[in-house]
PLY file of the C-alpha trace (Angstrom):
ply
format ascii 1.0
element vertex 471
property float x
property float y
property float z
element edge 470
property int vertex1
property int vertex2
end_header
284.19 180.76 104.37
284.64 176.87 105.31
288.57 177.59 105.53
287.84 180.62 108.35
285.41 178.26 110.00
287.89 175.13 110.25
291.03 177.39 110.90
289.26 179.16 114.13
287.78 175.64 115.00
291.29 174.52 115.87
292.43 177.64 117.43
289.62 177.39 119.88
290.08 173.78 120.36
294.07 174.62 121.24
292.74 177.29 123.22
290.63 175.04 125.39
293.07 172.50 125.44
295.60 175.16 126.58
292.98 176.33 129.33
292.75 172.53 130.80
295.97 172.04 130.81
297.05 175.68 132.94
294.52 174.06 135.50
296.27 171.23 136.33
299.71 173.19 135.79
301.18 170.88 133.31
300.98 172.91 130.69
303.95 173.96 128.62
302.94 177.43 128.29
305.69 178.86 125.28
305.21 175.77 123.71
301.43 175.78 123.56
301.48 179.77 122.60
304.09 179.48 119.95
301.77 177.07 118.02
298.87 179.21 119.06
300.55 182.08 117.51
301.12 180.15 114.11
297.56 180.91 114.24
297.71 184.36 114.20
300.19 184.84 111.42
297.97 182.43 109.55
294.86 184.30 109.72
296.92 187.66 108.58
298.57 185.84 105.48
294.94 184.88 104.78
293.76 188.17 105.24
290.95 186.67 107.51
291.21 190.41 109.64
287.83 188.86 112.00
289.46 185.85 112.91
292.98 186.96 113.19
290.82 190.35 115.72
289.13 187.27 117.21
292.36 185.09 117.95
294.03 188.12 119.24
291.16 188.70 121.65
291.53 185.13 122.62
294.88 185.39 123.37
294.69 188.60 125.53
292.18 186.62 127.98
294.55 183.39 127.87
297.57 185.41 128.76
295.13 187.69 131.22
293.67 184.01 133.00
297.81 182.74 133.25
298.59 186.32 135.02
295.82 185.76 137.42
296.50 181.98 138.19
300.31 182.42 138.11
301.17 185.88 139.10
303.54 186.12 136.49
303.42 189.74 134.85
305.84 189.19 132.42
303.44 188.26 129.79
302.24 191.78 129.78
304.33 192.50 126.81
302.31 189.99 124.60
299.24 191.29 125.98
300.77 195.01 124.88
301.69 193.53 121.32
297.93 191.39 121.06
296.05 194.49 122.01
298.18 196.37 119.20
297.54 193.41 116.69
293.93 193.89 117.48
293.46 197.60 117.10
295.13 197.26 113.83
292.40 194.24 113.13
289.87 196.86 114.09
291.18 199.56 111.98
292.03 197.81 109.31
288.44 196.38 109.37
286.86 199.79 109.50
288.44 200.81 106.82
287.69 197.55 104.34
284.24 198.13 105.61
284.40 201.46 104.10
285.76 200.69 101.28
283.34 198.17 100.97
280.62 200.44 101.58
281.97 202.78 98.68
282.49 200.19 95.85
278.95 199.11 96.76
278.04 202.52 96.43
279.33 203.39 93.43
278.31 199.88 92.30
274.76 201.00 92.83
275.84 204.65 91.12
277.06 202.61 88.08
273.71 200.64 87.82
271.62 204.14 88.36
273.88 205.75 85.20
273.53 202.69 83.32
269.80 202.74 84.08
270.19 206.40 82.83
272.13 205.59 80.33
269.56 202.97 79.05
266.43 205.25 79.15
268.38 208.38 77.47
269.48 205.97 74.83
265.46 204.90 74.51
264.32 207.85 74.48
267.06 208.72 72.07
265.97 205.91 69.79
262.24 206.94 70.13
263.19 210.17 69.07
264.71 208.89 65.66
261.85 206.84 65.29
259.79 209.61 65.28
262.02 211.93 63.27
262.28 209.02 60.71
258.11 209.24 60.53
258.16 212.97 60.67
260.53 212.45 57.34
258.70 210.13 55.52
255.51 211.96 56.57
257.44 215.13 54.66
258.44 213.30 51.79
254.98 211.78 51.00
253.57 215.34 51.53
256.00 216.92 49.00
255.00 213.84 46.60
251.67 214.47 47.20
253.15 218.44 45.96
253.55 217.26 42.69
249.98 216.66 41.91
249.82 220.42 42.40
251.43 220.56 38.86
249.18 218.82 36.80
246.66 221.90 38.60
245.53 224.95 35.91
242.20 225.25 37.57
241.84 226.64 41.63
238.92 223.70 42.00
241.44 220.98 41.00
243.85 222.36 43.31
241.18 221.94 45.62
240.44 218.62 44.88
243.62 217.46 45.40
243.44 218.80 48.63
240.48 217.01 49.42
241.54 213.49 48.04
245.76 213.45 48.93
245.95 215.98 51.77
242.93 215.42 53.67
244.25 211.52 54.45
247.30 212.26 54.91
246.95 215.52 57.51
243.23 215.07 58.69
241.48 218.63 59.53
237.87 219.62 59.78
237.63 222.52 57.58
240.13 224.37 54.87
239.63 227.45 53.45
241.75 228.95 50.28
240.64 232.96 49.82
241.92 234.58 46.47
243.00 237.75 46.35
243.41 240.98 43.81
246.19 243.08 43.25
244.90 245.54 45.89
244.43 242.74 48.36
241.09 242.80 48.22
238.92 239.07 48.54
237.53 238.41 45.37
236.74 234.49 45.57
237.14 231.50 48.50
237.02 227.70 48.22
235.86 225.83 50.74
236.23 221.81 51.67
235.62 219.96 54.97
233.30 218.17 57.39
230.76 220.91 57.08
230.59 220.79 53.30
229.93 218.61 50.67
232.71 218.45 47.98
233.86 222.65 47.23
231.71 225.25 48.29
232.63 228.13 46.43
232.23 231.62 47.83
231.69 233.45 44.72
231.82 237.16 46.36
233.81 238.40 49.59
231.09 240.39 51.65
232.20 242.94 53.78
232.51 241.68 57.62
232.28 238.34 57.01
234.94 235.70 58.35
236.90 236.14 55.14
237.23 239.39 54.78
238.20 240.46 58.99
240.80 237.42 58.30
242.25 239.67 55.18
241.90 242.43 57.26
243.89 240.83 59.95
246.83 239.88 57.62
246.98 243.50 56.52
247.63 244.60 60.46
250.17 241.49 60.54
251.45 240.31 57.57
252.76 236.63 59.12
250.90 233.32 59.68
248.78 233.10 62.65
248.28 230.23 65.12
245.79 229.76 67.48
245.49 226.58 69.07
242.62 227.54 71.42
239.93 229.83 72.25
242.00 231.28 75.24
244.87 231.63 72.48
243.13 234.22 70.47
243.76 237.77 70.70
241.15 240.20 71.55
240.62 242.25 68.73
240.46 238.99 66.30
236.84 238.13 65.79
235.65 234.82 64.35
232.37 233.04 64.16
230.57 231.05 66.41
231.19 227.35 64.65
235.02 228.51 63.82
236.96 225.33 65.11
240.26 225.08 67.53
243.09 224.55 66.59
242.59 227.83 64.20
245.62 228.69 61.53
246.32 231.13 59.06
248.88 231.17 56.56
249.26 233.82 54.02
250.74 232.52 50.38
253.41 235.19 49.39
254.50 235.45 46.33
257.66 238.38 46.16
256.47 239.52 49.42
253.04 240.41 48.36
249.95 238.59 49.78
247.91 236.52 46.70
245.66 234.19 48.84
245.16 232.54 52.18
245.07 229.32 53.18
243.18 228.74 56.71
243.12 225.45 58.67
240.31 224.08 61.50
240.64 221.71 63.52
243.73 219.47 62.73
246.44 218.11 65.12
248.57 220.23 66.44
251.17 218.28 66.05
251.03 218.48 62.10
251.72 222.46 62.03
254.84 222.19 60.15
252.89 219.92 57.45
250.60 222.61 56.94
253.59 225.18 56.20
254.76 222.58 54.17
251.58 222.87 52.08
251.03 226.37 52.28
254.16 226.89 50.60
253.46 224.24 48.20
250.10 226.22 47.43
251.80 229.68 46.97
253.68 228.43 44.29
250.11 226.66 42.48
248.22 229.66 43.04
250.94 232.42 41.27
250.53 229.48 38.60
247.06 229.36 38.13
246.79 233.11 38.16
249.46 233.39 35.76
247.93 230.53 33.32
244.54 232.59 33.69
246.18 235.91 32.95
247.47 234.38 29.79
244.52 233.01 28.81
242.69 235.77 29.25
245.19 237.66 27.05
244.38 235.40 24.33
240.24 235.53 25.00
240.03 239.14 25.73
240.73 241.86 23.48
242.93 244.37 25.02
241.43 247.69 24.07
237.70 246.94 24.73
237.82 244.19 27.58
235.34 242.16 26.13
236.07 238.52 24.56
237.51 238.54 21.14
235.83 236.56 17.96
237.53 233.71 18.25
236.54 232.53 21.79
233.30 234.61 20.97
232.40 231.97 18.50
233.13 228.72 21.13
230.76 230.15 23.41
228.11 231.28 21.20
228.29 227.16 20.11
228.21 225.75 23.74
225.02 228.32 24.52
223.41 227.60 21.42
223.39 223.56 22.02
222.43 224.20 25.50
219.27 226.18 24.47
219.01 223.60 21.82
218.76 220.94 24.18
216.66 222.22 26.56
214.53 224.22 24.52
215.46 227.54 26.15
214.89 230.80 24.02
218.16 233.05 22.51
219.14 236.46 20.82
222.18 237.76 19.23
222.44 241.41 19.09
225.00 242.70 16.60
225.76 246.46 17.27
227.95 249.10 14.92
228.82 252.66 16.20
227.19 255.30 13.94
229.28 257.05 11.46
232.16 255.96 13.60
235.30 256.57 10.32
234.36 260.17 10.25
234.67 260.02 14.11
237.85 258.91 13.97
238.84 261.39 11.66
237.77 264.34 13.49
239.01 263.42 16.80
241.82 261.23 15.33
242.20 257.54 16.62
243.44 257.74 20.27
240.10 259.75 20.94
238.53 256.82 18.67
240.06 253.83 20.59
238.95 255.32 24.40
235.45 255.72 22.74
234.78 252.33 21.55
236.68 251.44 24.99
233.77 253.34 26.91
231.15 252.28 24.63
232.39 248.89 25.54
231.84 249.54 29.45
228.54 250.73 28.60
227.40 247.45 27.11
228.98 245.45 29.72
226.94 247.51 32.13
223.69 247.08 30.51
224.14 243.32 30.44
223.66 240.45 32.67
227.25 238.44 34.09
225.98 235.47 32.05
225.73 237.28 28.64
228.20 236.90 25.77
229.83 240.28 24.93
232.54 240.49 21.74
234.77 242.82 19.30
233.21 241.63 16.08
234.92 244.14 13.83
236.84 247.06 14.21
233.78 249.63 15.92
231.27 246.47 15.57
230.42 244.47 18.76
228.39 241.07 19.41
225.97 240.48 22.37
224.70 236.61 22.28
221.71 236.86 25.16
220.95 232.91 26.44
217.35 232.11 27.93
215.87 235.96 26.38
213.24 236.15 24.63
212.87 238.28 21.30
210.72 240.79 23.08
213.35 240.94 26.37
216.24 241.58 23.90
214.45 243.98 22.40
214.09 245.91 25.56
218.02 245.07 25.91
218.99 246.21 23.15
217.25 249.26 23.55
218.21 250.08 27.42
222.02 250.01 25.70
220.91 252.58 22.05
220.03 254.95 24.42
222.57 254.49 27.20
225.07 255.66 24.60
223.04 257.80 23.33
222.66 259.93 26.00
226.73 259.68 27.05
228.70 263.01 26.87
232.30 261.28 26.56
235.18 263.27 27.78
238.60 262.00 26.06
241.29 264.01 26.76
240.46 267.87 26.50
237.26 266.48 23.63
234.03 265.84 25.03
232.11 263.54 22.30
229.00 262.22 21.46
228.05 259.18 19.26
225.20 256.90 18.58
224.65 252.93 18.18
222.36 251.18 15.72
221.56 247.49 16.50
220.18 244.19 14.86
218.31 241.46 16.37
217.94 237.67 15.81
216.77 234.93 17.95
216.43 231.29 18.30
214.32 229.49 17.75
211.81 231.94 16.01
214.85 233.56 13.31
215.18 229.94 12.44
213.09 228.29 9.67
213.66 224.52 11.36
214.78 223.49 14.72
218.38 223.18 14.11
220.18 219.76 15.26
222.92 219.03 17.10
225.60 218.32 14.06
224.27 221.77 12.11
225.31 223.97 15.10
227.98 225.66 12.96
225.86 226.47 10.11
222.92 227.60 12.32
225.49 230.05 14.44
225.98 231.54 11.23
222.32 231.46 9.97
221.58 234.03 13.29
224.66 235.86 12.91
224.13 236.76 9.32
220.17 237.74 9.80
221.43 239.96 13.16
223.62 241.51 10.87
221.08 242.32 8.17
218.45 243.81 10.83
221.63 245.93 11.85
221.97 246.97 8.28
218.08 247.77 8.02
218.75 249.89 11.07
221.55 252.04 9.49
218.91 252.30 6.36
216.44 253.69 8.52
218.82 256.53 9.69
220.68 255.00 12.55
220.95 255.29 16.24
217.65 252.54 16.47
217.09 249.28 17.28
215.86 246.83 14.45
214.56 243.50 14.99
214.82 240.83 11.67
211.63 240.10 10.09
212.37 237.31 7.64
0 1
1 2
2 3
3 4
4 5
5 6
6 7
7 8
8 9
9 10
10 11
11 12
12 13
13 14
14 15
15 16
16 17
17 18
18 19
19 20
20 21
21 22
22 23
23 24
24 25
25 26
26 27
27 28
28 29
29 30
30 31
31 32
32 33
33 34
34 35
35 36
36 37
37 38
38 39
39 40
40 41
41 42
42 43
43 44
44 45
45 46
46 47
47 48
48 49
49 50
50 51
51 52
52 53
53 54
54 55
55 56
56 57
57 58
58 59
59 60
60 61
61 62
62 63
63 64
64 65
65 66
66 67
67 68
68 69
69 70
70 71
71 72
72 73
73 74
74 75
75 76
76 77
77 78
78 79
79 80
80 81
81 82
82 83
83 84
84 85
85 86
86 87
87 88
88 89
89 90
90 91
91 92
92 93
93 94
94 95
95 96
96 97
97 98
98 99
99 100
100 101
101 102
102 103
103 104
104 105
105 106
106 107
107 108
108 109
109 110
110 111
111 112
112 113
113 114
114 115
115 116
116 117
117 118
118 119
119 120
120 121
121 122
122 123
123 124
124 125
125 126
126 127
127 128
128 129
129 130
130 131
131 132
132 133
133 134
134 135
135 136
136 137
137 138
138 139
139 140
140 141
141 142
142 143
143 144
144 145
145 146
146 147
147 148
148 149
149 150
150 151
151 152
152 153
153 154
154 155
155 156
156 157
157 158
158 159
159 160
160 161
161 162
162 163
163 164
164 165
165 166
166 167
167 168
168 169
169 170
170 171
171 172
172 173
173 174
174 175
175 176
176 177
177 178
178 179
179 180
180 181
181 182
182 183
183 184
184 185
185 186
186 187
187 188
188 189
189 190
190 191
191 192
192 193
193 194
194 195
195 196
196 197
197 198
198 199
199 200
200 201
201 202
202 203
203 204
204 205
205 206
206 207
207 208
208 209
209 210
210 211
211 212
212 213
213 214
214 215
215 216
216 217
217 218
218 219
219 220
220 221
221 222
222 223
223 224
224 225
225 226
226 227
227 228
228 229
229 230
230 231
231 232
232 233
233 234
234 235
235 236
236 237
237 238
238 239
239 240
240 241
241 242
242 243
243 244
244 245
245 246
246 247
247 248
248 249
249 250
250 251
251 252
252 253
253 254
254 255
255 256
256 257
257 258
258 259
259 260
260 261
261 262
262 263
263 264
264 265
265 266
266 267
267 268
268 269
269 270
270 271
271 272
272 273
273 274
274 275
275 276
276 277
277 278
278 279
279 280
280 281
281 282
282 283
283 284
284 285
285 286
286 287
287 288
288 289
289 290
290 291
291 292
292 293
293 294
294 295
295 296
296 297
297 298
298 299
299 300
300 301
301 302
302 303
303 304
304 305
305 306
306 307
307 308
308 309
309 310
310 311
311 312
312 313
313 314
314 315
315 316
316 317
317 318
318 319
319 320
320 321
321 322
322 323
323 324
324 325
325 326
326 327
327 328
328 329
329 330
330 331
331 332
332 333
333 334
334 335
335 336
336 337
337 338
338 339
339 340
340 341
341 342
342 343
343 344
344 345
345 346
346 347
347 348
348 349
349 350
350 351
351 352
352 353
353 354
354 355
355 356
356 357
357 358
358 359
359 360
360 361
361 362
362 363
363 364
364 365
365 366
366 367
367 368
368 369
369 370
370 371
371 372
372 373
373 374
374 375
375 376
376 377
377 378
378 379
379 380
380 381
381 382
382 383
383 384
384 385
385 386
386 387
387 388
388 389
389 390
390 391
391 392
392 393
393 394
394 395
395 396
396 397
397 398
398 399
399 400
400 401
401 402
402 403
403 404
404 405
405 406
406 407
407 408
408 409
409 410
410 411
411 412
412 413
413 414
414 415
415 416
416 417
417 418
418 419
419 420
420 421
421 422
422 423
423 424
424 425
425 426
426 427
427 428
428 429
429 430
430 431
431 432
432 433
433 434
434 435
435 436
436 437
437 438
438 439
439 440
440 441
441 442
442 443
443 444
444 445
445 446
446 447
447 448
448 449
449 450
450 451
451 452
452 453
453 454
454 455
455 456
456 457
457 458
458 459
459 460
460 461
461 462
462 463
463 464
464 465
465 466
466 467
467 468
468 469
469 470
């Protein structure tokens, strides 16, 4: 910039100097434009296109002002070749403007892609960030999975639900519904804001919120996902305090529905957790069913349905030091069938075995859900009655002599008949002391072995009755 100014400084100082000197006609005029012109090739080596368009200009008006004052036309020709020189200025400006203009342009479209370039690779990076979380959100939720494992009870499953899953995926209600081999509800579990520790829905009623959402998964088998009140189709029906966001996934296990797990009121955003522990819970719940079936196999006896002796005897303990410590009243009813070998050899024993199977049913029938119901012996059963007084079992025992009494049992193409004769002892009034806690074993036995003997009394006294021991 200083070079241009001091370079066109001296051209206009020559070209006043030249101007003075055409006044008072002393002027060497080729002289004084040959160094003038020096100029001009100097400002084009330098690429200075303004002041070489400027000089040229300059020149044009010299050589114009020594036409007027001389006459002399024959410097036309330099005015012809200046007036080229500056068009090609002017062009050659124009288009170093331009180019100019474009390289600043795409100067400016460079910064806007690196700008670009910047917030995609942000938003990039955020987006790994929050993958990475989404990961190690995963992998604490399937280590959370393995505390499933240690589950062989559906209320410790639900525990850990309440104690690793709840803090880790927050929601404001979970519900787990169990269901039977004909997809029917049979129990639910229940954990959240609106309870305190498990509520536990011991029986499915018809219409209620479990049983239209079991109904719903037998239209559509899938998981459902409503995320708001507007979301919810028109023929689903829940209740009035169900919460949004509302999801339901169904556990399969070999493409059969075995329970439901239902989520209120969590963050939408933690949907693919849930899966996550749905699936988790599929595989616990076939488990626990499984570990239950087998026990039960080993508890129950297979032709009667009713507990065998063995687990018979553990809960005839726990009952009798419960009703030992609180001082609650107790009866054991032992029960034979009547004449039940010559039964068996008339009818022969599959006619036998779905007799003492009904007889069975009948007992179980005549009973409460908390009563204690065994195989003793082969046609013998055991009934241990807790908080019953003599004079109730009595009237037990009774309602179930002539139950069976009055049965007509088809088996087969035979229709049967048979009778029952039952003994009764009871606790505490059977007992000549208040047993303690360390004699429960021999006291079990004391009632067992005095039920027995009023049974025995009973068969004395012709069968098909009810005898109570009387010391």
């Amino acid at each position: 910039m200083l070079k241009r100014i001091v370079g066109f400084g001296i051209f206009l100082a020559l070209l006043m100097t030249s101007g003075a000197l055409s006044a008072v006609r002393t002027f060497n005029f080729p002289l004084h434009f040959a160094i003038l012109s020096v100029f001009l090739f100097y400002f084009y080596f330098q690429e200075d296109l303004v002041s070489l368009f400027l000089a040229a200009v300059l020149l044009i008006i010299v050589l114009m002002l020594k036409i007027f004052l001389t006459g002399d036309v024959s410097y036309l020709w330099m005015i012809v070749i200046l007036g080229f020189v500056g068009f090609y200025c002017a062009y050659d400006y124009l288009i170093w403007m331009t180019q100019v203009k474009l390289s600043l342009e795409k100067r400016d479209r460079s910064a806007d892609d690196i700008q670009k370039l910047k917030e995609r690779f942000e938003s990039k990076e955020e987006s790994v960030r929050r993958l990475e979380q989404q990961v190690m959100d995963i992998v604490r939720l399937f280590e959370i999975a393995k505390e499933f494992n240690e589950c062989l009870a559906y209320k410790e499953l639900v525990e850990v639900l309440i104690q690793k899953v709840l803090p880790e995926v927050p929601f404001a209600r979970a519900t787990l519904i169990l269901l039977d081999d004909e997809h029917a509800g049979t129990t639910a579990f229940q954990i959240g804001n609106h309870v305190q520790g498990v509520h536990v829905i011991e029986e499915i009623v018809e219409n209620s919120l479990e049983a239209r959402i079991i109904a719903q998964l037998l239209k559509i088998p899938k998981p459902a996902r409503w995320d708001a009140l507007e979301h919810l189709p028109k023929e689903v029906e829940l209740n009035s305090d169900s919460e949004f966001p509302f999801w339901i996934f169904p556990l399969f296990v070999e493409d059969k529905i075995i329970a439901v797990f239902v989520i209120e009121n969590a963050n939408p955003d933690d949907y693919p957790k849930f899966e996550i522990v749905s699936a988790q819970l599929a595989m616990q719940v076939k488990k626990i069913k499984l570990y239950e079936t087998v026990k039960e196999l080993s508890i129950i006896d297979g032709l009667t349905q009713v507990f065998v002796r063995r687990h018979f005897l553990e809960r005839f303990s726990e009952e009798l030091k419960r009703s030992i410590k609180h001082h609650f009243n107790l009866c054991v009813l032992m029960l034979d069938i009547d004449h039940f070998k010559t039964y068996n050899d008339t009818y022969g024993h599959l006619v036998g075995d779905m007799t003492l199977r009904e007889v069975a049913s009948l007992i179980k029938e005549a009973v409460r859900r908390v009563d204690i119901i065994a195989r003793y012996g082969g046609e013998e059963f055991v009934i241990v009655l807790p908080e019953t007084s003599k004079k109730a079992g009595l009237e037990v025992a009774e309602r179930i002599r002539s139950t069976v009494a009055k049965k007509k049992f088809r088996v087969y193409d035979e229709e049967t008949h048979v009778t029952v004769s039952i003994g009764i002892s009871s606790f505490p009034e059977e007992l000549s002391k208040e047993p303690s806690q360390d004699a429960i074993q021999m006291e079990m036995l004391e009632l067992l072995t005095r039920a027995d003997q009023a049974l025995y009394k009973a068969k004395e006294e012709g069968r098909n009755r009810v005898v109570v021991f009387s010391g």
